[in-house]
VOVO-766876 format. One record per atom (N, C-alpha, C): x, y, z; residue in one letter. Coordinates in steps of 0.02 Angstrom, whole numbers, plus 32768, in hexadecimal, padded with zeros to 4 digits. Example, Ala and Ser with C-alpha at 12.3 -4.5 7.8 and 13.67 -1.06 7.14 Angstrom:
<rs>
82947EE48186a
82677F1F8186a
82947F5B8186a
82827F908162s
82AC7FCB8165s
82858002818As
</rs>
This chain:
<rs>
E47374CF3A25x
E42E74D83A39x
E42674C43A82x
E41274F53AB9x
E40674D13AEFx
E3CE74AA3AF8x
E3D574723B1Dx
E3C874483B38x
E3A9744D3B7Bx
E3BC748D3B9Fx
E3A974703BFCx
E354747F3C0Ex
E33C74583C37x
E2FC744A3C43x
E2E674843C6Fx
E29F749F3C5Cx
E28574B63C8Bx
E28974B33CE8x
E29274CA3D01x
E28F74C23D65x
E24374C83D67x
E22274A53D8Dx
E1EE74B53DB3x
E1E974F53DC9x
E1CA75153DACx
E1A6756A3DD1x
E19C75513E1Ax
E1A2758E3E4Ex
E17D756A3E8Bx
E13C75973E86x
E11675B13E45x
E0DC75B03E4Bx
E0AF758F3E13x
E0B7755D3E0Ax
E0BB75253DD1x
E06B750F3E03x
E034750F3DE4x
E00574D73E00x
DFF174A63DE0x
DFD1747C3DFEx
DFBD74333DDEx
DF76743C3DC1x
DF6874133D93x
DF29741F3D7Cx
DEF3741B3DA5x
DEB9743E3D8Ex
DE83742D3DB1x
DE5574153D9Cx
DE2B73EE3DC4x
DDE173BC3D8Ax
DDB173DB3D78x
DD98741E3D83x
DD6474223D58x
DD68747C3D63x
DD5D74903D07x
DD5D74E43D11x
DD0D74F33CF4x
DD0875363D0Dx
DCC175593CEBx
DCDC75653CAFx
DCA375573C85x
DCB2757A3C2Dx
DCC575AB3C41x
DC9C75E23C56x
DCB276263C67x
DC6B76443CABx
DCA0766D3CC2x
DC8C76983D11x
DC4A76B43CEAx
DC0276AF3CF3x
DBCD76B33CDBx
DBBC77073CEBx
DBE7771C3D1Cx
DBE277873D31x
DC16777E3D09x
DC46775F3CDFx
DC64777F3C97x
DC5677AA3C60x
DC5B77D93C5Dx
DC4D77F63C14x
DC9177FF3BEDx
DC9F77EA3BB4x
DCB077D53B8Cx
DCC6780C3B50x
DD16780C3B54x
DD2278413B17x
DD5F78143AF8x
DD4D77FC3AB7x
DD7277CB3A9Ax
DD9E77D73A5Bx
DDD677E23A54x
DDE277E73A14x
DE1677AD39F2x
DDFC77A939A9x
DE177769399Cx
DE6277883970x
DEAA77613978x
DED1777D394Cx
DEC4775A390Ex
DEC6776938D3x
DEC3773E3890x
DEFF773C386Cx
DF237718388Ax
DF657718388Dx
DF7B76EE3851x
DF4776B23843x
DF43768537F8x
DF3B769237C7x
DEEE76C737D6x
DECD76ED378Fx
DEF777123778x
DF367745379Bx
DF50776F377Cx
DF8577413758x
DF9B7716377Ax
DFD476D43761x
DFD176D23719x
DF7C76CC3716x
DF63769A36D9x
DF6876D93693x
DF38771A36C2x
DF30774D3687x
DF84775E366Ex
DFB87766369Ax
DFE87768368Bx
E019772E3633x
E01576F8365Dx
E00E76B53622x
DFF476B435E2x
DFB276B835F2x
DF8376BD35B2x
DFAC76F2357Fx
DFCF772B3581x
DFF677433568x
E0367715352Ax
E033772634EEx
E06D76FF34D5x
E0A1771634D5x
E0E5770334D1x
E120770734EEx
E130773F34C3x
E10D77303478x
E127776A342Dx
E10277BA3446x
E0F277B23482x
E0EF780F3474x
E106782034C3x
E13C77E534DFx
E1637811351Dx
E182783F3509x
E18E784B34EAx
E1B5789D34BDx
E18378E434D0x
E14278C534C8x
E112790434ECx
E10A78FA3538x
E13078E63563x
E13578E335A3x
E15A790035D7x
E15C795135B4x
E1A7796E35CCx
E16479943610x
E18D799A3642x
E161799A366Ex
E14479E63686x
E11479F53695x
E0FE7A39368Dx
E0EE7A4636D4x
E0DD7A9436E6x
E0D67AA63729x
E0897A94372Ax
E07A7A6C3775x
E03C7A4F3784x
E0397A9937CEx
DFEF7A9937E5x
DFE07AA63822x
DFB07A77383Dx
DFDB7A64388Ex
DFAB7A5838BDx
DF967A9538EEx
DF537A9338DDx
DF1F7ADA3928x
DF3A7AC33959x
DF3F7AEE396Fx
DF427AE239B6x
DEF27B0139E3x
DECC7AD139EEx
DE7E7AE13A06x
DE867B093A51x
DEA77B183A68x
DEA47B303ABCx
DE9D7B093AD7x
DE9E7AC13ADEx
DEB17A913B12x
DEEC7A8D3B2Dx
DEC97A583B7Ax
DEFB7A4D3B94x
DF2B7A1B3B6Ax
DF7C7A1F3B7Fx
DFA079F83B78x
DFBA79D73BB2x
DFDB79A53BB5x
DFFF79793BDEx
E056798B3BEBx
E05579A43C16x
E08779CB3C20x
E0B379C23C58x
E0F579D33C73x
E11479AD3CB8x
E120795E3CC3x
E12479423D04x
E12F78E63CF3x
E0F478DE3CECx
E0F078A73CD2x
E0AC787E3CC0x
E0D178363CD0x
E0B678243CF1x
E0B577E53CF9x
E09677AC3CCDx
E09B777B3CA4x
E09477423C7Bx
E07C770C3C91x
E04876F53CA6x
E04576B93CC5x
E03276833C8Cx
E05176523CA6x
E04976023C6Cx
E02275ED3C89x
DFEC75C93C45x
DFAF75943C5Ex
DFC275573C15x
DFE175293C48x
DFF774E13C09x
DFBD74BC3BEDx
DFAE74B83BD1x
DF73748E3BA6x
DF7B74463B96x
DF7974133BBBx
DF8673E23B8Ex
DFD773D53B9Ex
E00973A93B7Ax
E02C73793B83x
E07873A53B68x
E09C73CC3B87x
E0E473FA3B83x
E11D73BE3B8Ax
E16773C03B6Dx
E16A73B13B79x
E1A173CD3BBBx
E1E873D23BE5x
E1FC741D3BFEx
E21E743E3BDDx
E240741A3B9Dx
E258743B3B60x
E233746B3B45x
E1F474603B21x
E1CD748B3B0Ax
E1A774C53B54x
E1B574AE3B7Ex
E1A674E83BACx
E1CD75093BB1x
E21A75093BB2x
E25375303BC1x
E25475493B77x
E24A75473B4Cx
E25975663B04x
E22375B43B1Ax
E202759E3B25x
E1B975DD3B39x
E1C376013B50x
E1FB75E73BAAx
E1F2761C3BD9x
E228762B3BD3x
E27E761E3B9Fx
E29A76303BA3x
E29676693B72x
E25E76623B41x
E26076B53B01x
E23176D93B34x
E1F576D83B64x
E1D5771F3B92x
E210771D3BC0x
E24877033BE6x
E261771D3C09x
E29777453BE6x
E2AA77473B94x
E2DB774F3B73x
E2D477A13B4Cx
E2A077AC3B53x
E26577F73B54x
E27B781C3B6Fx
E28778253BA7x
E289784C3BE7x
E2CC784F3C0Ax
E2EB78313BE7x
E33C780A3C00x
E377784A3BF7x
E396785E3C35x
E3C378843C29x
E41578683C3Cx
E41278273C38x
E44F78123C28x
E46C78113BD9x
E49F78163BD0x
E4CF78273BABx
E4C577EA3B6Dx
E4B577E93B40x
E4AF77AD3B05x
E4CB77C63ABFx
E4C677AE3AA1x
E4C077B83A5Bx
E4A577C53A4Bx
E4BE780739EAx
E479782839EAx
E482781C3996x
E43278133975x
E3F07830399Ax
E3D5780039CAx
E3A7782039F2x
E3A077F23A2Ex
E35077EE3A2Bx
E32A77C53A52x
E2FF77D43A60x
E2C977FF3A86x
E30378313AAEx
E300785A3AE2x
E2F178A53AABx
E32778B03A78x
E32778DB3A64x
E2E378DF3A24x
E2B678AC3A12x
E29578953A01x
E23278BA3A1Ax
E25378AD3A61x
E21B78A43A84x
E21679043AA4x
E258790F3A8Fx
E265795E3A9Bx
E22279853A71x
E22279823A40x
E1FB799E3A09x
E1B579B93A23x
E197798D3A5Fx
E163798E3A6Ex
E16679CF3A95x
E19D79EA3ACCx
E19E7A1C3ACDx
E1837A673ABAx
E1827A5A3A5Dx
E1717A8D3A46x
E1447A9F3A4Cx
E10D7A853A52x
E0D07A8B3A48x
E0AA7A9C3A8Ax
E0B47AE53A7Cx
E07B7B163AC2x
E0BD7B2F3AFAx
E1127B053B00x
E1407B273B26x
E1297AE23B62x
E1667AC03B66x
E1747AA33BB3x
E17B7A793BBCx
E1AD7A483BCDx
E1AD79ED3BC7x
E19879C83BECx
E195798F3BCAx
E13F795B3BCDx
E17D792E3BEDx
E19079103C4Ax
E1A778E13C3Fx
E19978A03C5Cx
E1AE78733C3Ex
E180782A3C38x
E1B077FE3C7Ex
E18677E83C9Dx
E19077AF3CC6x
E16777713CCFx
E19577473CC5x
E16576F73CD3x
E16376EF3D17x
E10E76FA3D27x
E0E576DC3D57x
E0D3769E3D72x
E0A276883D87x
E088764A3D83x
E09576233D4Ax
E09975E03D52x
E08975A43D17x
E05075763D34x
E02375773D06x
DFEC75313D32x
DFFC75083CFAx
DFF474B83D16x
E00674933CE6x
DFC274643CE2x
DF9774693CABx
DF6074303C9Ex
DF8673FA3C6Bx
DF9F73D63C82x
DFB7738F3C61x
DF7E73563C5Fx
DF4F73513C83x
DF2F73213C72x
DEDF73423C5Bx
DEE873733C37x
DEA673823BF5x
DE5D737F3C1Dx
DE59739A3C52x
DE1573B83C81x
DDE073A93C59x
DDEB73E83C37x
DDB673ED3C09x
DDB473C63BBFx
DDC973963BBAx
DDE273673B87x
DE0873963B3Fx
DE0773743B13x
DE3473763AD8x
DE1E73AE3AABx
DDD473D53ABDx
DDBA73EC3A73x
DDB3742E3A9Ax
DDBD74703A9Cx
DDB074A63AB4x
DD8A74DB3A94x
DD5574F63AB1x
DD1B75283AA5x
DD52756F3AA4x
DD3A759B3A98x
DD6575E93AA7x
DD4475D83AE1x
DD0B75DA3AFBx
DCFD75E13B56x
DD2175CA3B65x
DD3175853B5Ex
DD7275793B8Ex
DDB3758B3B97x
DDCD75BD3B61x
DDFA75DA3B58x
DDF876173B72x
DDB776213B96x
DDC9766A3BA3x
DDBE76613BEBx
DD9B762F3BF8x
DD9775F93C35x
DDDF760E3C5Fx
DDFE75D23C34x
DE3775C43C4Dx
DE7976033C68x
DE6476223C28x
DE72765B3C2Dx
DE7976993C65x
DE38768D3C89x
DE2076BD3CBDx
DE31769A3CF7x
DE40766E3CFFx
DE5A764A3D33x
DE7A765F3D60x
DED776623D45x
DF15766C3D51x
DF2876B03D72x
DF1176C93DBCx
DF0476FD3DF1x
DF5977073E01x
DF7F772C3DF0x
DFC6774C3E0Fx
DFCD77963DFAx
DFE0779E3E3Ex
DFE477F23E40x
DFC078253E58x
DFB978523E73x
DF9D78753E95x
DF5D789C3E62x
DF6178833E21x
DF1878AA3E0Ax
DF0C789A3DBDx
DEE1789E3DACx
DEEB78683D52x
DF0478943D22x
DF2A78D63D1Fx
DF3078F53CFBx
DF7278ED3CE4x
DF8D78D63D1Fx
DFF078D33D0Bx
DFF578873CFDx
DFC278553CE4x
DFD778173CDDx
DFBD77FA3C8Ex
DFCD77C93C68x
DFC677B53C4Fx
DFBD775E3C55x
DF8177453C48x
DF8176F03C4Dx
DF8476DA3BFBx
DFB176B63BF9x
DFB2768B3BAFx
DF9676543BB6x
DF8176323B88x
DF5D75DF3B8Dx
DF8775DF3B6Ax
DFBC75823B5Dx
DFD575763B20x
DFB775233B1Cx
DF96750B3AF4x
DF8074D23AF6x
DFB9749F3AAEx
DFB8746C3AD8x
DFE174453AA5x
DFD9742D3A5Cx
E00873F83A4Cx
DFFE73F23A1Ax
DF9973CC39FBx
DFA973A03A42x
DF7073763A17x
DF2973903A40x
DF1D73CC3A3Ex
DEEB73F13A6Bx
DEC774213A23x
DE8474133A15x
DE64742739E8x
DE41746C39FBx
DE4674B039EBx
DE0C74E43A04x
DDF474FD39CCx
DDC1750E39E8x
DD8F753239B0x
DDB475663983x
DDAE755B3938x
DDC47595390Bx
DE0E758438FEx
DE29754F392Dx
DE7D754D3922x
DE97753538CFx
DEAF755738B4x
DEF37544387Fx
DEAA758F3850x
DE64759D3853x
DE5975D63843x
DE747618386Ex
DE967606389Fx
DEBC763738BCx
DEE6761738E1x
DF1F763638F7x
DF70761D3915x
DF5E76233960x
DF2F7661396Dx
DF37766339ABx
DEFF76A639C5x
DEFC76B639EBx
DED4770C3A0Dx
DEF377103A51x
DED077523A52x
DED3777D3A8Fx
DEA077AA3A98x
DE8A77A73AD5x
DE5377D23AD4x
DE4D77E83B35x
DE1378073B4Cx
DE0A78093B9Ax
DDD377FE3BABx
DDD377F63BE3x
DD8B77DB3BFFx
DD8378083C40x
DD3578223C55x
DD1F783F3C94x
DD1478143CBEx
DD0A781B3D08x
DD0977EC3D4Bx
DCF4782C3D70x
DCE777FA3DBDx
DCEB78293DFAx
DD2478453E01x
DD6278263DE1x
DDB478583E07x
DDBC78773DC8x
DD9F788D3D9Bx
DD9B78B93D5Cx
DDB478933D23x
DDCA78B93CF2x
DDF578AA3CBAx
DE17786B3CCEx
DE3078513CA4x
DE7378183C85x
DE7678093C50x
DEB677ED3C31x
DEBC77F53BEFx
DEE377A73BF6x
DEE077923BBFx
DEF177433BA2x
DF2377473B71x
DF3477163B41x
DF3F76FA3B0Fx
DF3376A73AFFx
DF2D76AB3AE1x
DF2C76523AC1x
DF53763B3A7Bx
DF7176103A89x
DFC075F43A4Bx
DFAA75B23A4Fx
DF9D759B3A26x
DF9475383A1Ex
DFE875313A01x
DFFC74F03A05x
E03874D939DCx
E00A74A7399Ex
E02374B53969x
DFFD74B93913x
E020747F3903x
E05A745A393Dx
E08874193901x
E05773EE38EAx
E02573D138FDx
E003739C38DAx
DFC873AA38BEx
DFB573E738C6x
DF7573FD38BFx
DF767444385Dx
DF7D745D386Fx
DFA0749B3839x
DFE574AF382Ex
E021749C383Cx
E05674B4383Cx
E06B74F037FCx
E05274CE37BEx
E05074F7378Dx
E02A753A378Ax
DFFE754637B1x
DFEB759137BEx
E00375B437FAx
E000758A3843x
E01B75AD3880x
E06D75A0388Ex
E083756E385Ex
E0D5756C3872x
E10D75833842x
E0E675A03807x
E10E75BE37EAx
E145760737FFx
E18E760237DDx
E18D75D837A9x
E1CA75A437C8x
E1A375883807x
E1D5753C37F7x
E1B5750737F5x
E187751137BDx
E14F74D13799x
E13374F2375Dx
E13774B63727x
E11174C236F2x
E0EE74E436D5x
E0BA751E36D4x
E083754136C3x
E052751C36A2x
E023750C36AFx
DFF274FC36A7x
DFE4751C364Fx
DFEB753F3652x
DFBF756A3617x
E00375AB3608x
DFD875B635BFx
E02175F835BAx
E06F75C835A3x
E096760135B0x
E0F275F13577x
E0FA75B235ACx
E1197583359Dx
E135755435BEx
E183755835DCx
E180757335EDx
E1EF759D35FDx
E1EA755A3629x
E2367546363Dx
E251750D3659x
E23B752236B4x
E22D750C36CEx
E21375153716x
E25975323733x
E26B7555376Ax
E2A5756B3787x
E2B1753537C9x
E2E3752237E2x
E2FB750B3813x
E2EC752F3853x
E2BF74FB387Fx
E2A2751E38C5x
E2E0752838EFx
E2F9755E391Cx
E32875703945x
E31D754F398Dx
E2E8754039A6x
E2F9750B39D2x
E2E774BC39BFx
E2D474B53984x
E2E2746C3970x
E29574533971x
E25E74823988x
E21974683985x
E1F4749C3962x
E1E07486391Fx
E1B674AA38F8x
E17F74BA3921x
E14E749E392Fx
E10E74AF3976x
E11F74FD3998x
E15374DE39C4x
E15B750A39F3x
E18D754C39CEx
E1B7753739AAx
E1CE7593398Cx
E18875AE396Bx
E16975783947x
E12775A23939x
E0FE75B43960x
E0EE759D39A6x
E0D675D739DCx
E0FE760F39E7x
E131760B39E1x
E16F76453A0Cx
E16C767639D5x
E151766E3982x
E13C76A03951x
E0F176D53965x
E0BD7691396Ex
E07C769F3990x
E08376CE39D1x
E0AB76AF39FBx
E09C76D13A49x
E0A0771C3A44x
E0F477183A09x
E0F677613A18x
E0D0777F39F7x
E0B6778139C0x
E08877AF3998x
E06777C139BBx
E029779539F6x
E00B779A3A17x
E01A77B83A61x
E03777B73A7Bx
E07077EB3AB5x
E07978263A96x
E086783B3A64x
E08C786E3A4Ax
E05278A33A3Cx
E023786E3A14x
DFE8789E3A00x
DFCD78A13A5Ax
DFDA78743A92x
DFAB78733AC2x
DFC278BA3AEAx
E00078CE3AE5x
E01378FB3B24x
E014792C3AF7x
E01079523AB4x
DFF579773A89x
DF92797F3A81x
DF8B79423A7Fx
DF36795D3A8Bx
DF1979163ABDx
DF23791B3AE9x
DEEC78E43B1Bx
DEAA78FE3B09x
DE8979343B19x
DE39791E3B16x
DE2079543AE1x
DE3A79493A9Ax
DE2779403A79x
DE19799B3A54x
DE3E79C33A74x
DE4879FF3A6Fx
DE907A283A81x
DEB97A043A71x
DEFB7A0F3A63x
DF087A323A24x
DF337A0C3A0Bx
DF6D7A1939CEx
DF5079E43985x
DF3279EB3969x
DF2D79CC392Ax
DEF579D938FEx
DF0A79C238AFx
DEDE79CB3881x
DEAA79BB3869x
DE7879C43856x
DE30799D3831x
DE0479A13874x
DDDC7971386Bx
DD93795D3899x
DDC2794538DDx
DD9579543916x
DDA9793C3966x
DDA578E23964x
DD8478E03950x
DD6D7880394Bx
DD9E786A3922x
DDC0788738DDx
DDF6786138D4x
DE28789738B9x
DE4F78A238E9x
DE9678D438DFx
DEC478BE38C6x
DEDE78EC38A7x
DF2478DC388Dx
DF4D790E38B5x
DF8378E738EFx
DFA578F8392Dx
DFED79023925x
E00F79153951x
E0517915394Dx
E08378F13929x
E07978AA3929x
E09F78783903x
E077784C38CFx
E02C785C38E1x
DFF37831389Ax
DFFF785F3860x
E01F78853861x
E02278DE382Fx
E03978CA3801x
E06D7888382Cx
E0B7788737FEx
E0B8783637F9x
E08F780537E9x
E07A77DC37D8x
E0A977AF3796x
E0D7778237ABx
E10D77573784x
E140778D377Dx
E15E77A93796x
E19B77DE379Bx
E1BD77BB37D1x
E1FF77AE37B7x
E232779337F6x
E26A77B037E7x
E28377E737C5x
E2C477F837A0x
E2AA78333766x
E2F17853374Cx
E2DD7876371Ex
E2DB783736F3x
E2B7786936A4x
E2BC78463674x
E26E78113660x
E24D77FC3698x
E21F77F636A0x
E1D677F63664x
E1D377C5364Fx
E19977BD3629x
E15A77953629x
E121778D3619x
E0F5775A360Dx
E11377063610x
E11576E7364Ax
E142769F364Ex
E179769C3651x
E1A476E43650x
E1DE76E63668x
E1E7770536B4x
E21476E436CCx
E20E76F83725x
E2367738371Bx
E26C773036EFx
E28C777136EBx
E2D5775136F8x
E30A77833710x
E361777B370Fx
E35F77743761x
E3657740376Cx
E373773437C1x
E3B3770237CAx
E3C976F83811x
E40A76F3382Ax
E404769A3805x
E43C7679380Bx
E43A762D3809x
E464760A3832x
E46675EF3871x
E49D75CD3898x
E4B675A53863x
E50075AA387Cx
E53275833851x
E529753F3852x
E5237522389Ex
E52A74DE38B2x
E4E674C038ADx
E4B674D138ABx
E46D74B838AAx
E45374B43865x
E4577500384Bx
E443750F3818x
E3FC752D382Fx
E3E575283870x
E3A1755B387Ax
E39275AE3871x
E36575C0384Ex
E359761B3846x
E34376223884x
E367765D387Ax
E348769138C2x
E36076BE38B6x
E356770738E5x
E368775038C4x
E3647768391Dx
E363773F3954x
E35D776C398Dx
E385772439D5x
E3B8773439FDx
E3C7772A3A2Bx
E3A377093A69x
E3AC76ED3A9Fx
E37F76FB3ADBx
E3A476DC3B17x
E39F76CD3B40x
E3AF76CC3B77x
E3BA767A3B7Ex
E3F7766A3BAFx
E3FD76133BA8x
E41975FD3B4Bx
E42F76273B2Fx
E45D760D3AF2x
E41C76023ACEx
E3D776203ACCx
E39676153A9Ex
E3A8763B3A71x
E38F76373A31x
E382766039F0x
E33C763B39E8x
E31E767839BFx
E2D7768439B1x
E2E676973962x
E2A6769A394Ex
E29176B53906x
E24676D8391Fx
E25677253912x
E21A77573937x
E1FB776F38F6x
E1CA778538E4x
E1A277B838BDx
E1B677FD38BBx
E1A17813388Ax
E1B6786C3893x
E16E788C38B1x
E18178B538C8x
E15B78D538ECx
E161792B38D7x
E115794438DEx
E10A798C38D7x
E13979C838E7x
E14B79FA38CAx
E1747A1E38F5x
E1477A6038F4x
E1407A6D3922x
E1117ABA3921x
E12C7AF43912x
E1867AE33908x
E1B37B1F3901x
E1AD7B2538BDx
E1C47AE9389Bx
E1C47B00384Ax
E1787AD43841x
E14C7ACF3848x
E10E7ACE383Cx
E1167A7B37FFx
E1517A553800x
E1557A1337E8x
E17179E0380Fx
E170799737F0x
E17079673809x
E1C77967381Dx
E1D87945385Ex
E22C79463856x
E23C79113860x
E26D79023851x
E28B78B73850x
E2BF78AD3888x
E2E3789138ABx
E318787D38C4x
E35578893892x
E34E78553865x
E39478533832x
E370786737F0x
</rs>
């Protein structure tokens, strides 16, 4: 398992003392992922009729929106108390996306390929900026304004369309609606137009059993033995589950007229489609048939860059119109 610490970005900033809830010429297009609820409706399921779970062809519309397409740049906004371990786990799976060095496969690269399909043309990811709020500005308990706040902040690049800002707030950082949802993505209007967000809390002390599965307990639903986290922090592989779902559905539908099924306010997206799928085989509380390091004993089913392994979600395929797995 590596070990080596994050480097200082040299566009790394220091916190600042005081943000606007939100830019008040904001108008506001928000969408929440329900990344738990499906967790849960999933669960609530008993284990005696995974036999009716053979998986069937789904469609996501594709609405005539724009997609996110070419580099996109990623910028980090730290929330609260990282430690550079758990920062290098992060930026080594978005830099591990986009990565055309030579690894082991399946990878996370070939992973992140998939997204491709959808409309013709690759999406590729670069880490931008990092701002680091370590000492909690806005204290411990977070509004969505301030999440979308924070959000709108993080200015790199020549125009808001090729960028993406993530918030990831720590462990002991409370926001509105958290462990009823893992995480969102949504965009917001300004004077320099469009931008688009995400937001990932880390769930170790707070919900782990709904946002860190499955390398924690389940709350509710079959009780299966929790799987072994691949970088050694349940929290943070359970963001690196979160982020991507959310990266995924974001550069498939940013504002909210993309690629996915049901109501605009709560979609079911590229990788929410496919909700507790990590492998074939795959059932209600089962993650499914994924890889197992010999020496650790941690699951994972995808590669990455710096000797990382991940454990990714399946994601949509627009070719065969179902969910695909890695392994």
């Amino acid at each position: 398992m590596p070990t080596s610490l994050i480097t200082p970005h040299p566009l790394i900033k220091s916190s600042i003392s005081s943000f606007p809830l939100l830019p008040s010429s904001m108008a506001l297009n928000y969408t929440h992922a329900t990344l738990s609820l499906l967790f849960f409706i999933s669960l609530s399921l008993s284990l005696s009729s995974a036999s009716l779970f053979k998986q069937q062809p789904m469609l996501l519309k594709y609405h005539h929106g724009t997609l996110l397409k070419g580099n996109i740049t990623v910028n980090l906004i730290w929330y609260g108390k990282f430690t550079p371990i758990q920062r290098s786990i992060i930026v080594d799976f978005l830099q591990s996306l986009s990565s055309t060095s030579p690894h082991h496969l399946p990878s996370a690269a070939s992973w992140w390929r998939t997204t491709e399909k959808y409309n013709s043309g690759p999406t590729t990811v670069v880490v931008g900026s990092q701002t680091l709020h370590d000492n909690y500005p806005l204290g411990k308990i977070l509004k969505n304004s301030h999440i979308i706040g924070l959000g709108s902040r993080a200015r790199a690049g020549p125009g808001p369309a090729n960028k993406i800002n993530v918030v990831l707030t720590a462990a002991d950082v409370a926001v509105e609606g958290f462990c009823m949802r893992c995480g969102s993505h949504g965009s917001s209007r300004g004077r320099g137009g469009r931008s688009v967000y995400i937001w990932v809390g880390n769930a170790a002390t707070q919900c782990a059993g709904q946002c860190a599965w499955p390398f924690y307990r389940p709350m509710y639903g079959p009780q299966t033995p929790p799987l072994v986290a691949p970088n050694g922090d349940v929290g943070v592989d359970g963001m690196i589950i979160n982020i991507a779902t959310l990266l995924a559905g974001t550069v498939t539908n940013p504002y909210s007229d993309g690629y996915f099924q049901g109501p605009p306010t709560a979609p079911l997206e590229a990788v929410s489609a496919c909700t507790g799928v990590f492998g074939t085989g795959a059932y209600p509380g089962y993650p499914g048939n994924v890889l197992v390091d010999k020496v650790t004993g941690a699951s994972f089913n995808a590669h990455g860059v710096n000797g990382r392994k991940f454990l990714l979600p399946a994601m949509w395929d627009p070719k065969t119109s179902a969910c695909s797995t890695l392994v």
